[in-house]
C-alpha positions as CSV (number, residue, x, y, z in Angstrom):
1,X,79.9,95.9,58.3
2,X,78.3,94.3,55.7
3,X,77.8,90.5,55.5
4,X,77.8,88.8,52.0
5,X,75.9,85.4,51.4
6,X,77.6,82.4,49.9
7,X,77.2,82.2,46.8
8,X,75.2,80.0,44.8
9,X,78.0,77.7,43.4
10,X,79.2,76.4,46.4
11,X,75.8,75.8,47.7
12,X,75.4,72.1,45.9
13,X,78.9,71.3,47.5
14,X,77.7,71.8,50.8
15,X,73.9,69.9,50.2
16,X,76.7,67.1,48.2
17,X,78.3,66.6,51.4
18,X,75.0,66.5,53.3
19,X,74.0,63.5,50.9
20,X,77.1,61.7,51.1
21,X,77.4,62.0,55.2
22,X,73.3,60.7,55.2
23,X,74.1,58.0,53.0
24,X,77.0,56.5,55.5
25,X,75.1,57.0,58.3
26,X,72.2,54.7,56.3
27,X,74.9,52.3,55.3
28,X,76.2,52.0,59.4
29,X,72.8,52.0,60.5
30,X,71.7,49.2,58.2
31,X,75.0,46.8,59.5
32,X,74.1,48.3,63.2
33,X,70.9,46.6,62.9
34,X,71.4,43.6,60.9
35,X,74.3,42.7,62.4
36,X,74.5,43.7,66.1
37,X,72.0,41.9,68.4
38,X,71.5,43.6,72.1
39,X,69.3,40.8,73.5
40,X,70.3,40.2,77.1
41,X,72.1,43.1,77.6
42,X,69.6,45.7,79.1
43,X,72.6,46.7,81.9
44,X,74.7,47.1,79.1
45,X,72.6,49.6,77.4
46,X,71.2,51.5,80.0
47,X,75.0,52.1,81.1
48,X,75.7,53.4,77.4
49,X,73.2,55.9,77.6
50,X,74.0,57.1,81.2
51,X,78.0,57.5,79.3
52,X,76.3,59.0,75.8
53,X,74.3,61.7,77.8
54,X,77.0,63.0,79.7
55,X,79.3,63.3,77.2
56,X,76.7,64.8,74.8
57,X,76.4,67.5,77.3
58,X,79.8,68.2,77.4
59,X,80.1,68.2,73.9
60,X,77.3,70.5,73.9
61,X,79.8,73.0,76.5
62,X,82.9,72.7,74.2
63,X,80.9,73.3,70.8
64,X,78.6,76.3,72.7
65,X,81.7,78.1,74.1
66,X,84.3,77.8,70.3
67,X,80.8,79.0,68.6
68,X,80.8,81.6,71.1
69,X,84.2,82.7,71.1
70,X,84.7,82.8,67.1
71,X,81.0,84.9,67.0
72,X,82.8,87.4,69.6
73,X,86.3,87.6,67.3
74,X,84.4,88.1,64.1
75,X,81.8,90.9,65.7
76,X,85.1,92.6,67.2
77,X,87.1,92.3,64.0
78,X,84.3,93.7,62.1
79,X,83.8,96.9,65.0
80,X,87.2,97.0,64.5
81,X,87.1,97.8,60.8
82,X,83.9,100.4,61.4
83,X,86.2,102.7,63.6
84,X,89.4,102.6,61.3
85,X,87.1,103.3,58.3
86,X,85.2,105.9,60.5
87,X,88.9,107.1,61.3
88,X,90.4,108.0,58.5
89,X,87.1,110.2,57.3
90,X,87.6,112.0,60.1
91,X,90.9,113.1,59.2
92,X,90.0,114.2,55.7
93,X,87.0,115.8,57.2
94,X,89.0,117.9,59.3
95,X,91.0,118.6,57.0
96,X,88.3,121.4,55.4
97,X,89.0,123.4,58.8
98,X,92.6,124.6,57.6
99,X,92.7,128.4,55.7
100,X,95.0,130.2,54.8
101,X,96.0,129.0,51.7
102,X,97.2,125.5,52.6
103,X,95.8,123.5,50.3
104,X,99.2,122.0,48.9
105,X,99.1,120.4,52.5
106,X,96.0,119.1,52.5
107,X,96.5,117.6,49.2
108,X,99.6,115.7,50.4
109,X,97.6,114.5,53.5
110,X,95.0,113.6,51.0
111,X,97.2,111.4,48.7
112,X,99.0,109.8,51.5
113,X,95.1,108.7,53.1
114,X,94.0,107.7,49.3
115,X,97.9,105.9,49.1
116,X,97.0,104.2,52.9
117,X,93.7,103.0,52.1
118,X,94.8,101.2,49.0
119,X,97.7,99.2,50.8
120,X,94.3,98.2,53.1
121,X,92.1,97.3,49.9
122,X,95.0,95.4,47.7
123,X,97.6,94.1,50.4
124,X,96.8,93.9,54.1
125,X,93.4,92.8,53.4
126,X,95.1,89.7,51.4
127,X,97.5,89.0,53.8
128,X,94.8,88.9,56.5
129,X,92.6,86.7,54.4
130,X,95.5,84.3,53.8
131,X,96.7,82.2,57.0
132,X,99.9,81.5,55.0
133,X,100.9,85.0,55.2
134,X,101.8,87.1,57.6
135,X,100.8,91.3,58.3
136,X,103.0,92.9,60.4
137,X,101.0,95.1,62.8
138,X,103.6,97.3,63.5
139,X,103.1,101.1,61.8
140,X,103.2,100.2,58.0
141,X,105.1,102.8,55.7
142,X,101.5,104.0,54.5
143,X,100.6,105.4,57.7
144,X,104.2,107.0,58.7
145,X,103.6,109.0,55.5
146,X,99.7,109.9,56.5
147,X,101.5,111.0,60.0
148,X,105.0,113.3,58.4
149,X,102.5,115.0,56.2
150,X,100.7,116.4,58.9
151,X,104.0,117.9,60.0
152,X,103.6,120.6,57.3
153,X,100.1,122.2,58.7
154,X,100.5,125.7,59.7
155,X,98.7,127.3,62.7
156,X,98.1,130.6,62.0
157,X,94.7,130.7,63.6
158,X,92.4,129.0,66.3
159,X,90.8,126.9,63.8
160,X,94.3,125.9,62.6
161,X,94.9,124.7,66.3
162,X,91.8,122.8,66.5
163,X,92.0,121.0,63.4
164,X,95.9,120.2,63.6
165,X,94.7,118.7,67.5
166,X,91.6,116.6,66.1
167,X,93.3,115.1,63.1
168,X,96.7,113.9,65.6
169,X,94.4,112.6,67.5
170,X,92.5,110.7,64.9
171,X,95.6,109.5,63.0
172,X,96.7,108.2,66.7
173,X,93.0,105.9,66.7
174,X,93.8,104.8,62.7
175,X,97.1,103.5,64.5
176,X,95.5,101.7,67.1
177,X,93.0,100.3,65.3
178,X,95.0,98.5,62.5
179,X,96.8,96.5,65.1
180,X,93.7,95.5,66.9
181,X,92.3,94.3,63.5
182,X,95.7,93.0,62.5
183,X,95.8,91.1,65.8
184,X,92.2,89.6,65.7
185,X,92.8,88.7,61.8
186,X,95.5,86.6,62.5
187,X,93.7,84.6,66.0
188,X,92.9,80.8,65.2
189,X,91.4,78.2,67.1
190,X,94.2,76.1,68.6
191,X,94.7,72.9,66.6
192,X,94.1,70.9,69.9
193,X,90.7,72.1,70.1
194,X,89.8,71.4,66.9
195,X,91.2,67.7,67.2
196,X,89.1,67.1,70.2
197,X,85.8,68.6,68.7
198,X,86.9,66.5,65.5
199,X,86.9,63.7,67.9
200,X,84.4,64.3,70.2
201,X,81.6,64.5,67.0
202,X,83.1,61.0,65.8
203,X,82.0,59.0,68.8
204,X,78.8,60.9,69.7
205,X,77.5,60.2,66.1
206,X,78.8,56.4,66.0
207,X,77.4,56.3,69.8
208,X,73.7,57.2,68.8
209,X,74.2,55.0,65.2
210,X,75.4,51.7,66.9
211,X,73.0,52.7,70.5
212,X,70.0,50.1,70.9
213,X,66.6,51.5,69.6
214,X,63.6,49.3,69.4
215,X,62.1,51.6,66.4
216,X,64.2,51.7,62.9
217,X,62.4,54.8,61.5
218,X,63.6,56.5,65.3
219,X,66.6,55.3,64.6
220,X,67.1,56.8,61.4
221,X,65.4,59.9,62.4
222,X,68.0,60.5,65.6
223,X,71.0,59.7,63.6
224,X,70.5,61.8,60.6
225,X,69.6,64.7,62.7
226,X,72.1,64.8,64.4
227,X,74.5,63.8,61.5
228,X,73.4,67.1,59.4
229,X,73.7,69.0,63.1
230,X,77.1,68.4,63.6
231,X,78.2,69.1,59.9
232,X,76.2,72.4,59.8
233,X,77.9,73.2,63.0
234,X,81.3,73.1,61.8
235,X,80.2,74.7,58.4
236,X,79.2,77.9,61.3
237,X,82.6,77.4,62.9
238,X,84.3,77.0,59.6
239,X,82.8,80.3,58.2
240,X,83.5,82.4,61.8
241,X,87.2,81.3,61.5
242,X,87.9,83.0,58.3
243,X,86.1,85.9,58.4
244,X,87.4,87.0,55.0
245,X,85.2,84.4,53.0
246,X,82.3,82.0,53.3
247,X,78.8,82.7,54.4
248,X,79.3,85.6,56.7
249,X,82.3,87.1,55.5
250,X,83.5,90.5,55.8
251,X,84.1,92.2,52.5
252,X,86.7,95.3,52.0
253,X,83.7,97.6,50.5
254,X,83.7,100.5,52.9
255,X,87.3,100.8,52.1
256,X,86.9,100.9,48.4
257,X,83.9,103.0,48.9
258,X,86.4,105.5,51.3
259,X,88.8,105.1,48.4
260,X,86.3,106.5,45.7
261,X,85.6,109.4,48.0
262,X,89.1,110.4,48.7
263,X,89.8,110.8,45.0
264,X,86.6,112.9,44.4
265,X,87.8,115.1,47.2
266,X,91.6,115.1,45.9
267,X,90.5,115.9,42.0
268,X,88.4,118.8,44.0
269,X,91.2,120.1,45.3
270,X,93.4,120.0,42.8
271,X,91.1,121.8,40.6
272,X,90.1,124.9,42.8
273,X,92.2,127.9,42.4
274,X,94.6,129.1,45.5
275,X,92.8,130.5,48.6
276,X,94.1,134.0,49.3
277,X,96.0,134.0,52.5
278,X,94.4,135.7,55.3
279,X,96.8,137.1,57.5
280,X,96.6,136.7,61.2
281,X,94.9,139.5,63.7
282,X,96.9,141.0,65.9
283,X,95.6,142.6,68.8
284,X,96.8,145.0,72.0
285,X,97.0,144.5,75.7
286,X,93.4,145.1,75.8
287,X,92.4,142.5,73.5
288,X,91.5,145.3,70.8
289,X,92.2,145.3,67.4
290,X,94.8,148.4,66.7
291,X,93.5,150.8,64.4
292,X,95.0,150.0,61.1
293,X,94.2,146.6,61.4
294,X,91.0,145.0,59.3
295,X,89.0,142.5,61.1
């Protein structure tokens, strides 16, 4: 799955935010320093940076395991897409093994993919995208008519047979995978967890801005860094919670791409003449052909 950059407009919003963070971290820094004195109180500081190491740590935990969790829902949600995409060609693939002169049923199955995988492109993948609405994972309409047409394939020969049994079985995976990616789509990060990482990187940056240091420039240097960490950080989280936008966002191109190629196929179908039937070989109790039979 393909993974499309952020764009160049909203590349200056993020660098503007950078600025603006760096220049209230210089503004608390200056009135930590001017105005705070720590003479006298070397218990008192050695105790604050016992406290601001362990909970740095566990910060470090909590942040490590929600980056690791939304990097394992966006690599499955993506998977996810592959196989539905990889799915569905395998049911117009298969659909090159039926004879026999069926080719008004393979042009229904055909419409009913193209008319499935454009409900995909122009309304689940906007529902997914959009937290505000809601994609019922349950068999869309789409795919119920993708599974009746398949109800009209004849089997009047062993490749009939196998055909009919592959594409069941891969318009049984197409099912299964649109939930799982329905499913994942619509996981968030509980709002409790956000709060307390919201939380947590409010007193660990005030904690290093108002700690004692001896040197200013050290100072400086400490706080910003980790002032620009923290923001890039939730940028990452940001952009692995809504996989559907942002710097690694998953676009709908192999569907449209899967779309393009269904209609080539179903204009080249619809323009080949009718395949003459072939009629089925009968044979005897010996497994012979009888002798006014043409094999």
């Amino acid at each position: 799955m393909t993974r499309r950059a952020r764009g160049l407009a909203s590349q200056p919003i993020v660098i503007w935010y950078i600025f603006v963070y760096l220049a209230i971290v210089s503004a608390l820094l200056y009135a930590s320093r001017t105005w705070l004195s720590y003479k006298g109180m070397t218990a008192d500081i050695e105790t604050w940076g016992v406290f601001f190491s362990a909970f740095g740590t566990l910060y470090a935990i909590i942040i490590g395991f929600v980056l690791l969790e939304s990097l394992n829902r966006y690599s499955q949600l993506a998977q996810t897409i592959d196989e539905e995409v990889n799915a569905v060609q395998d049911v117009r693939d298969f659909l090159e093994y039926l004879d026999n002169g069926q080719e008004h049923t393979i042009i229904d199955i055909e419409e009913c993919l193209l008319s499935y995988v454009d409900d995909v492109i122009h309304r689940e993948w906007q529902a997914m995208a959009d937290p505000n609405m809601v994609c019922d994972e349950d068999t869309s309409d789409k795919l119920y008519g993708v599974i009746k047409s398949t109800n009209n394939i004849k089997v009047t020969n062993p490749s009939d047979g196998v055909a009919l049994t592959a594409i069941v079985g891969h318009i049984a995976t197409i099912t299964t995978v649109r939930t799982r990616r329905i499913c994942i789509a619509e996981n968030r990060l509980p709002p409790l967890l956000q709060v307390l990482l919201q939380f947590m990187s409010a007193v660990l940056v005030l904690g290093v801005i108002f700690l004692a240091v001896q040197s200013a420039w050290a100072h400086y240097f400490m706080a910003t860094t980790l002032t620009v960490s923290v923001f890039l950080a939730y940028q990452v989280l940001d952009d692995l919670a809504h996989p559907f936008g942002g710097a690694w966002s998953l676009d709908k191109g192999r569907f449209v791409k899967l779309a393009a190629k269904l209609k080539e196929k179903l204009e080249e179908h619809r323009s080949l003449p009718p395949r003459p039937i072939t009629p089925p070989v009968t044979t005897d109790v010996t497994g012979r052909a009888p002798a006014n039979s043409t094999l």
